[in-house]
C-alpha positions as semicolon CSV with decimal commas, in nm:
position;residue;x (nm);y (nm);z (nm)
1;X;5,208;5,174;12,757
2;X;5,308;4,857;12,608
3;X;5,301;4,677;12,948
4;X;4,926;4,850;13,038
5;X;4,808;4,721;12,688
6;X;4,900;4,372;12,818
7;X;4,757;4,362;13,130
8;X;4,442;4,479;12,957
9;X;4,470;4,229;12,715
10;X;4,414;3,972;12,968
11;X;4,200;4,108;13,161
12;X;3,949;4,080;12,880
13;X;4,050;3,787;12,794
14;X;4,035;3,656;13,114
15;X;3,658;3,817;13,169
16;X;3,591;3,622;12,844
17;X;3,708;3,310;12,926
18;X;3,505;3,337;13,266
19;X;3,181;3,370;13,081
20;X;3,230;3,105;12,827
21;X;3,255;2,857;13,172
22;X;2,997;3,003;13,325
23;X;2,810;2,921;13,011
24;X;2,944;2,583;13,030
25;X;2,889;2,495;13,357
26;X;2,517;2,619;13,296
27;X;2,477;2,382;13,044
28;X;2,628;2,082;13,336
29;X;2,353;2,181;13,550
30;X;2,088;2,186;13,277
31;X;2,262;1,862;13,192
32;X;2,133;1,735;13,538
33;X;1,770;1,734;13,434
34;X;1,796;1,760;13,021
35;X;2,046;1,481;13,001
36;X;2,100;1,539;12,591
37;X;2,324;1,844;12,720
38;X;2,563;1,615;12,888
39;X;2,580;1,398;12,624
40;X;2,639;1,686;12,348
41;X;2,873;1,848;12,597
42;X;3,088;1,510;12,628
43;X;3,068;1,456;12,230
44;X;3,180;1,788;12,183
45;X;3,448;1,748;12,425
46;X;3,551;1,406;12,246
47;X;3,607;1,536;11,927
48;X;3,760;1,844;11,978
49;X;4,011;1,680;12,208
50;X;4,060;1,425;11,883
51;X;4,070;1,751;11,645
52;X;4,332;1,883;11,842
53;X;4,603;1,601;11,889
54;X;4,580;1,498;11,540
55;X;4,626;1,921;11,437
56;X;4,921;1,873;11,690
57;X;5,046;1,547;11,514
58;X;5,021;1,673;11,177
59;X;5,193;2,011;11,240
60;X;5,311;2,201;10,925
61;X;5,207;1,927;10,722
62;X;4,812;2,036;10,789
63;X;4,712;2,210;10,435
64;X;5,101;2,221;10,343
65;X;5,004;2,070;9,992
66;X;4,755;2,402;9,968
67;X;4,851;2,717;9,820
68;X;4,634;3,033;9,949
69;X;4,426;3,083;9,648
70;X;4,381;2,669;9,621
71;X;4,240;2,635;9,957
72;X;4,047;2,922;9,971
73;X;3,889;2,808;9,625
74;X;3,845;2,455;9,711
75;X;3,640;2,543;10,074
76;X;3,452;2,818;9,895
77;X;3,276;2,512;9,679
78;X;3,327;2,293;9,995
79;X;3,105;2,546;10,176
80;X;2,862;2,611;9,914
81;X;2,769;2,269;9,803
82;X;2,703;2,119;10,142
83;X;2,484;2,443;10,218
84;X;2,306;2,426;9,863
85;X;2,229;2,102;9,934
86;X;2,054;2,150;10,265
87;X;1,822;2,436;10,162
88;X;1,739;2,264;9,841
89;X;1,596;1,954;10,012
90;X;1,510;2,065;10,321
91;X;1,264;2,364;10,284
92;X;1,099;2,540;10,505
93;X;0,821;2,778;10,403
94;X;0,865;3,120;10,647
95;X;0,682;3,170;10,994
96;X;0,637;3,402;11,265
97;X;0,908;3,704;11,245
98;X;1,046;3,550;10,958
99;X;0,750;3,564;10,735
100;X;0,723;3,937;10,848
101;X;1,045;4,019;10,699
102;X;0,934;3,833;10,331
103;X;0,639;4,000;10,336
104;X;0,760;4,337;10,364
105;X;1,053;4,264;10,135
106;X;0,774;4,160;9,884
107;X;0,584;4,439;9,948
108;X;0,914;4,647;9,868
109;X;1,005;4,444;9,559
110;X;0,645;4,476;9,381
111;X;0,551;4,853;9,520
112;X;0,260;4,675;9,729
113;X;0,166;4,794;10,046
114;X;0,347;4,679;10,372
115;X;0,132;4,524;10,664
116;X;0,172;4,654;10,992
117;X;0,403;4,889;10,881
118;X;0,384;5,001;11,294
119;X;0,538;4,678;11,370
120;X;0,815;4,748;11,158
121;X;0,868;5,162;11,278
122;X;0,854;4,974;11,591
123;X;1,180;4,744;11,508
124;X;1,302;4,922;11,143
125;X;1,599;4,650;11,123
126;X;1,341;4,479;10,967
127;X;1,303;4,719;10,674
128;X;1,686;4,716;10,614
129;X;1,729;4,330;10,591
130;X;1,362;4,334;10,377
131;X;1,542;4,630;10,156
132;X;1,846;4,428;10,083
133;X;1,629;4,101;9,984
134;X;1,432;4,303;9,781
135;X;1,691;4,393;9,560
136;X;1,709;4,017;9,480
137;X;1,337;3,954;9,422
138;X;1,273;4,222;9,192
139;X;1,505;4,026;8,980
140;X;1,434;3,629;9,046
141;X;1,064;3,678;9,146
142;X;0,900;3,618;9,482
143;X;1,015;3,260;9,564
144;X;1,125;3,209;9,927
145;X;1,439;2,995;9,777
146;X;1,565;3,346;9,689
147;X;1,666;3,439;10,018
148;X;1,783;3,049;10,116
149;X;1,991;3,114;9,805
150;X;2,118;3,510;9,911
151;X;2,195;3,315;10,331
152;X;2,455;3,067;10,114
153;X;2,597;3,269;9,885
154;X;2,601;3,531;10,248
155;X;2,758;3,218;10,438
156;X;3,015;3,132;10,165
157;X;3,148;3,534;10,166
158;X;3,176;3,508;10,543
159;X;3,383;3,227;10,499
160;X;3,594;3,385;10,309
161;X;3,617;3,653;10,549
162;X;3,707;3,452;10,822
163;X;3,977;3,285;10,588
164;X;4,099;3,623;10,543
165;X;4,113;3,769;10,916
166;X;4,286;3,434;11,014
167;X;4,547;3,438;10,722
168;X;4,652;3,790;10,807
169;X;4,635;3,704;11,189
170;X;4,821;3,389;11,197
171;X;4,895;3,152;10,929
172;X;4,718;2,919;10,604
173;X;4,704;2,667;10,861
174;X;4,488;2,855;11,059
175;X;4,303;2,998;10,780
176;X;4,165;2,689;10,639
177;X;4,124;2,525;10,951
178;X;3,867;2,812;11,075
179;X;3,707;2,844;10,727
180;X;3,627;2,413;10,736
181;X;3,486;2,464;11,080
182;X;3,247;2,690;10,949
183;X;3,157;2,562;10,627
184;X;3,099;2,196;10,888
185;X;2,891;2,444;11,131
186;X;2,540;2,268;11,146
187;X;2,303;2,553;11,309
188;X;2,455;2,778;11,009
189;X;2,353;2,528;10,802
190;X;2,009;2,472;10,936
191;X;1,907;2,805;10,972
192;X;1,996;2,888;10,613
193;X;1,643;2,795;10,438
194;X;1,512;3,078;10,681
195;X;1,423;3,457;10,605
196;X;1,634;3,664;10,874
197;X;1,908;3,890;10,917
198;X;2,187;3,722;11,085
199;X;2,402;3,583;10,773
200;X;2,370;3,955;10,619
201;X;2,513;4,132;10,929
202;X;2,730;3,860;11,028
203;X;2,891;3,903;10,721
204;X;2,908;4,280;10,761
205;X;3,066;4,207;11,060
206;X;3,315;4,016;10,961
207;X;3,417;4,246;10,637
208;X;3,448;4,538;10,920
209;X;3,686;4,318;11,109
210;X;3,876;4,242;10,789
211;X;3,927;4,570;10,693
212;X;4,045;4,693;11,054
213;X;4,315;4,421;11,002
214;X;4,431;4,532;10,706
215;X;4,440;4,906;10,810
216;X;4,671;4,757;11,104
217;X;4,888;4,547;10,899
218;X;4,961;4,884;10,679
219;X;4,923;5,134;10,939
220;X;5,318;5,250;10,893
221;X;5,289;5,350;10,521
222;X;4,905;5,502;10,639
223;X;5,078;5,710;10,859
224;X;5,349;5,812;10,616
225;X;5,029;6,050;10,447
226;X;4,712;6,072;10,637
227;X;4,530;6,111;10,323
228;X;4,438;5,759;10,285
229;X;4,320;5,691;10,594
230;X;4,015;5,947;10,537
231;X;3,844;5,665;10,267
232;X;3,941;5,398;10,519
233;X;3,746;5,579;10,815
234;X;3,445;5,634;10,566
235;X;3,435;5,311;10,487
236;X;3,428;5,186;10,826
237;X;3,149;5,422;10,924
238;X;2,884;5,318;10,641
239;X;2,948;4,912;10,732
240;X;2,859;5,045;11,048
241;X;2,585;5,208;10,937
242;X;2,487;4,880;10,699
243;X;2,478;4,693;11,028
244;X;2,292;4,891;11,249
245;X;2,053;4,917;10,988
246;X;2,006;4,541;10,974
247;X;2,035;4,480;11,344
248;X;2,090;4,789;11,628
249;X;2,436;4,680;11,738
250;X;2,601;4,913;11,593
251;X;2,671;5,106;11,942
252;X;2,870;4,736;12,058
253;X;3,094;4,764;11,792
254;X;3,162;5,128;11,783
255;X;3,264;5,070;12,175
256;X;3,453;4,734;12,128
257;X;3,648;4,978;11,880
258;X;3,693;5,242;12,151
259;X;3,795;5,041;12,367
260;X;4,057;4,890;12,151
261;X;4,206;5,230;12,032
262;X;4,217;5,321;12,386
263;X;4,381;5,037;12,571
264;X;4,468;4,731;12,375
265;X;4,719;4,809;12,104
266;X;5,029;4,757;12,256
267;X;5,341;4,907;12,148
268;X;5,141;5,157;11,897
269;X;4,970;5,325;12,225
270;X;5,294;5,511;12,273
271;X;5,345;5,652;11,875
272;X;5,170;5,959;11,794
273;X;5,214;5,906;11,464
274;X;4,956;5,615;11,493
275;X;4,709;5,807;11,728
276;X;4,696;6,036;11,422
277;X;4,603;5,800;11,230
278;X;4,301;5,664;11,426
279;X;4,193;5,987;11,517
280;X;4,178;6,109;11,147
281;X;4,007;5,753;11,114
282;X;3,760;5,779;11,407
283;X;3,634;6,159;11,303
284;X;3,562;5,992;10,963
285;X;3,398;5,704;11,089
286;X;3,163;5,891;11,332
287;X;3,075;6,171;11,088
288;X;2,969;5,961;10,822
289;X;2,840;5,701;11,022
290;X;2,568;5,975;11,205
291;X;2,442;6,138;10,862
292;X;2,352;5,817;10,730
293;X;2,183;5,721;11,001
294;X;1,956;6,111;10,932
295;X;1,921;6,009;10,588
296;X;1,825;5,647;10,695
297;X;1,552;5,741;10,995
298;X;1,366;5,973;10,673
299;X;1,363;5,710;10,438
300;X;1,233;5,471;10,662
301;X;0,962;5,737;10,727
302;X;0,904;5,814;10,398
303;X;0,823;5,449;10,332
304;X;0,603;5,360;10,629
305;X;0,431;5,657;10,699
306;X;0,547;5,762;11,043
307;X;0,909;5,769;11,240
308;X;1,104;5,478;11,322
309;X;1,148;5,397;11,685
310;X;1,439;5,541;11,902
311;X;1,581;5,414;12,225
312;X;1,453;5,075;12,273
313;X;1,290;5,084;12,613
314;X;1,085;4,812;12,509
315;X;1,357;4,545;12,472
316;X;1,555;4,648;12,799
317;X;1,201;4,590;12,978
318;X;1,172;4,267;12,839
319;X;1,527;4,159;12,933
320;X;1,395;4,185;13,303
321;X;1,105;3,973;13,292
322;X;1,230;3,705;13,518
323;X;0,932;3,502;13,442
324;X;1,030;3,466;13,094
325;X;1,380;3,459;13,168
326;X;1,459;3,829;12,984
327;X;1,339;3,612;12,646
328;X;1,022;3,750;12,402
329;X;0,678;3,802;12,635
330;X;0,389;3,799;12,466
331;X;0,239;4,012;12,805
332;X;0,484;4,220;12,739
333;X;0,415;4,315;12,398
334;X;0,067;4,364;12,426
335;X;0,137;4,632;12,691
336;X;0,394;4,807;12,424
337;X;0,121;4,791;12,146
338;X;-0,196;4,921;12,422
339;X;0,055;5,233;12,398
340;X;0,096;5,229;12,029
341;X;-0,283;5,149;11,940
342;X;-0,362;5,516;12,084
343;X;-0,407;5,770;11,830
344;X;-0,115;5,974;11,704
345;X;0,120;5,765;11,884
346;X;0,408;5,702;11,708
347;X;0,686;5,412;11,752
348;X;0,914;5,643;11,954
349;X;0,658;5,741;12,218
350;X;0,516;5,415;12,264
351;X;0,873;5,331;12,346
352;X;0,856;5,648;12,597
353;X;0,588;5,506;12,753
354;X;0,765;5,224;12,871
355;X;0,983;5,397;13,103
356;X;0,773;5,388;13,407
357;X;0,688;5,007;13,341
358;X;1,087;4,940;13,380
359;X;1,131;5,131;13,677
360;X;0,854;4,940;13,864
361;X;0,975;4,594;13,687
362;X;1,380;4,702;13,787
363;X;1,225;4,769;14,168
364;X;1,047;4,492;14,229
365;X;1,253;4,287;14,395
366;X;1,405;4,091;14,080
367;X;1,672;3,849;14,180
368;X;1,927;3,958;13,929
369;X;2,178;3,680;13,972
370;X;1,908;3,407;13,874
371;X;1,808;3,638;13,589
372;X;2,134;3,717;13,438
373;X;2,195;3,318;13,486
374;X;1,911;3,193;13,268
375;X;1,979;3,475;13,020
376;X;2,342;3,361;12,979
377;X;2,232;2,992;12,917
378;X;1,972;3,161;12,684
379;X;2,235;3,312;12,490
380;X;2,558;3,066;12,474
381;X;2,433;2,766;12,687
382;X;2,335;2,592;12,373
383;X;2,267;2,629;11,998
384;X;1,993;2,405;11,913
385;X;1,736;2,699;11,754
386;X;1,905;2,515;11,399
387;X;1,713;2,210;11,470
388;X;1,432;2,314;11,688
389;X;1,309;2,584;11,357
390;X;1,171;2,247;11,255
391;X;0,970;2,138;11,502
392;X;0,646;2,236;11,310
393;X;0,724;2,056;10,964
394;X;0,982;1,780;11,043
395;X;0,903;1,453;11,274
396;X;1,008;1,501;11,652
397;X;1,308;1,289;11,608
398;X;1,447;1,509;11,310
399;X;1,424;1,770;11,503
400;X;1,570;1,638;11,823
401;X;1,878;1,447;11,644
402;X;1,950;1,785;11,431
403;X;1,901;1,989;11,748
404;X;2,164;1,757;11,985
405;X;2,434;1,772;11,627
406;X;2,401;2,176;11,659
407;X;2,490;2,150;12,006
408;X;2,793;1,852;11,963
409;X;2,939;2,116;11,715
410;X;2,865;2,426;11,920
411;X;3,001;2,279;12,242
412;X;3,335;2,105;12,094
413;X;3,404;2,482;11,910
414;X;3,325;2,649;12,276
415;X;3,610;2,457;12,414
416;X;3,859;2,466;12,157
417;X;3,751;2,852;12,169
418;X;3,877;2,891;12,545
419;X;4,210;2,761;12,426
420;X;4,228;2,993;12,182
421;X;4,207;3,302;12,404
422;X;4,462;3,176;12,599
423;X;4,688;3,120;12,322
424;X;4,581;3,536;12,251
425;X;4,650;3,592;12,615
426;X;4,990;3,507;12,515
427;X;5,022;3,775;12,260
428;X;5,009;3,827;11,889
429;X;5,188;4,050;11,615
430;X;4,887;4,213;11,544
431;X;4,656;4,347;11,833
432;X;4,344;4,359;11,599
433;X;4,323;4,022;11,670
434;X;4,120;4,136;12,037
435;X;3,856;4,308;11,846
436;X;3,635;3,999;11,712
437;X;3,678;3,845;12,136
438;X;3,570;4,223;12,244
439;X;3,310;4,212;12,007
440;X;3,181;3,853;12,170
441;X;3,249;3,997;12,483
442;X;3,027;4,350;12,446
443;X;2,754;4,141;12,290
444;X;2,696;3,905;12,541
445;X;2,728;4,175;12,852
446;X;2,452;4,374;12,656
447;X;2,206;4,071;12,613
448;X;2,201;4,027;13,011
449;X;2,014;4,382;13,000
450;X;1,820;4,340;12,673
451;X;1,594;4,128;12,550
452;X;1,769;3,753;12,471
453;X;1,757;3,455;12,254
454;X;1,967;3,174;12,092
455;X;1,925;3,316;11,796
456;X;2,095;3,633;11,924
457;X;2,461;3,467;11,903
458;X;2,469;3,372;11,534
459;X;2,751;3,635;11,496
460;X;2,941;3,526;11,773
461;X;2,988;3,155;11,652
462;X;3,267;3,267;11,341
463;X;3,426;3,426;11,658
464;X;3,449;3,076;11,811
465;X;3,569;2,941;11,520
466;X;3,802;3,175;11,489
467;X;3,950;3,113;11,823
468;X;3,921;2,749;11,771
469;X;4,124;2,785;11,480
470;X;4,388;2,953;11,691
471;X;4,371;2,656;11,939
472;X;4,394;2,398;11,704
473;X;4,677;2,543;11,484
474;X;4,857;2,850;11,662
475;X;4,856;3,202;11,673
476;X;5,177;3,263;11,509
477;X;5,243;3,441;11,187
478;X;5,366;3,299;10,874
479;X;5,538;3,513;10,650
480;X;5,292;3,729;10,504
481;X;5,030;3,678;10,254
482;X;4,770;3,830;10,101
483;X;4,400;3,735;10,038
């Protein structure tokens, strides 16, 4: 079992590693005409490369003056100041879908009414993020600095959470190493004066990958009474719930941890003590995991007035328009709201109504390998939406020179972040390692059938800087230590 766990292992890997070119070598070609790719590409190539010898050179001595609580102390402040300072003098007053999701957290804060609520049946992720910021106005008052304030105090906890995965994974070295990277990470940076979901399911993310970690690293005194493992499933199952109700992605997780369970932890495949564990862990998970979501589809009716959209037909149709390369049409969405303008049409059967569109749009002829192309450069070929959120309040060189630095940081952490998986390829004491590259993995494959955009991979990039962290300072484990 052991030895199928392994060739599994880098299989994925290797299927990861494969995209992460292709991505790359997408960006060379863009490079061709767009010549500010090459030149981020090659800058992000030059300092990594630096980054990586001088890791190499200093060896043990990298953070060897740092005790665990020190560093992670020290970046905390690192990582807040440096974001506090960007959202307090650059500002950035909210547009487009943003300003949709402060107005309806408004709304929810003062017990106004919510505009358009059929938009938002139509995609209710935007009621959960607007729910959680609401919490926040009711108590500072509707200033948009609120939510900059909630994305940095959102960034610094991820931090932390990626501090903690790569303690228990590896070693302080590591640690620290991945929590600078992101603290440095530009885009993160940029994007924090925004209103928007990613830092709040990111971070959800993250804590889910934390705690499956942890339930690994004590998995032999779990198993020694099955009792605790019931809280541990429950708790699994409402994060995922907390995520899907702040973005629908949910279902990529829940496989990624399928999969896992199923194929990629090694030696523990062949104890039944530990399938008893997962499977008393799993039942949990799913059980709580599908009330909530009942409980979550009323209140969302409750508040707007009709039923929250199901299966989103909508998005896959989108993700097939090869004219706008699978990204938002506004075509497109005038056809999905001609459906929902009738009367009595609810979000659900608007979506319904889709179905024949796709099936003409998925037989006509579409030359998937150009499609799926365009939408992987769409998704990892660059990360420049940081500086290019600007473009209607900052001077065109701002935005250019802060939209070239989000890609010099995003391309140098891509390559260091194909090192890393083959230093995983290689093997690791704890297998729960795989789950944040399955994660990246299941993410992107979905995105070349649904709807894409740069924006789409914020929670991928603590991934890459996870595995960057790897490259630059091993995957071994220290002796243990807790966070």
């Amino acid at each position: 079992m052991e030895r199928a766990s392994d060739i599994f292992r880098k299989i994925m890997l290797g299927i990861l590693l494969l995209i992460m070119a292709a991505a790359l070598a997408l960006t060379v070609m863009r490079g061709m005409e767009a010549h500010s790719y090459l030149l981020a590409l090659l800058s992000g190539a030059f300092w990594a490369l630096g980054l990586y010898f001088l890791c190499r050179r200093a060896g043990d001595g990298l953070f060897a003056a740092w005790s665990v609580k020190k560093a992670a102390m020290l970046l905390s402040v690192f990582c807040a100041v440096i974001n506090l300072i960007w959202v307090l003098t650059v500002r950035i007053e909210p547009f487009s879908d943003y300003e949709t999701y402060w107005q309806c957290a408004c709304a929810l804060a003062t017990g106004g009414e919510i505009q358009a609520p059929w938009y938002i049946a139509m995609y209710p992720h935007i009621l959960g993020c607007s729910t959680f910021l609401s919490l926040f106005i009711r108590i500072f008052g509707e200033h948009v600095m609120v939510a900059a304030l909630i994305n940095v105090a959102l960034t610094c906890l991820s931090g932390l959470l990626i501090f903690g995965i790569c303690l228990r994974l590896s070693n302080m070295r590591t640690a620290a190493m991945a929590f600078l990277l992101w603290a440095l990470c530009p885009s993160k940076l940029m994007l924090n004066p925004l209103v928007f979901s990613e830092p709040l399911y990111t971070c959800l993310i993250l804590l889910l990958f934390y705690m499956v970690v942890i339930i690994e690293q004590r998995r032999v005194e779990l198993c020694a009474g099955l009792l605790p493992a019931l809280p541990a499933g429950l708790a699994l199952g409402l994060l995922l719930r907390a995520v899907n109700i702040v973005r629908p992605i949910s279902a990529i997780l829940i496989i990624a941890l399928v999969l896992w369970l199923l194929l990629l932890r090694g030696g523990d495949l062949s104890s039944g003590a530990q399938w008893k564990l997962w499977l008393v862990i799993a039942v949990a998970l799913l059980s709580i995991y599908k009330v909530t979501g009942i409980f979550w589809d009323r209140h969302v009716e409750n508040v707007l007035g009709m039923e929250p959209a199901s299966f989103p037909v909508y998005n896959i149709y989108v993700g097939f328009n090869e004219e706008t390369q699978g990204q938002w049409s506004a075509d497109d969405m005038d056809l999905l709201f001609s459906y929902l303008g009738r009367p009595g049409t609810t979000a659900s059967q608007a979506q319904q109504d889709m179905l024949p569109h796709l099936r003409e749009r998925l037989s006509s002829g579409i030359d998937f390998g150009r499609l799926f192309a365009n939408k992987l450069f769409a998704f990892m070929g660059n990360d420049e939406l940081g500086g290019y959120t600007y473009r209607f309040t900052r001077p065109e060189l701002f935005v250019k020179l802060c939209m070239v630095l989000c890609n010099i940081f995003y391309y140098g952490v891509m390559l260091l972040a194909m090192r890393g998986a083959t230093v995983l390829r290689r093997g690791s004491s704890l297998s729960s390692c795989l789950l944040p590259a399955l994660y990246m993995l299941g993410l992107t494959l979905a995105h070349m059938l649904v709807e894409v955009s740069s924006r789409y991979h914020y929670s991928i990039i603590p991934v890459l800087i996870i595995l960057a962290a790897f490259a630059l300072c091993g995957g071994g484990k220290t002796p243990r230590r807790s966070v």
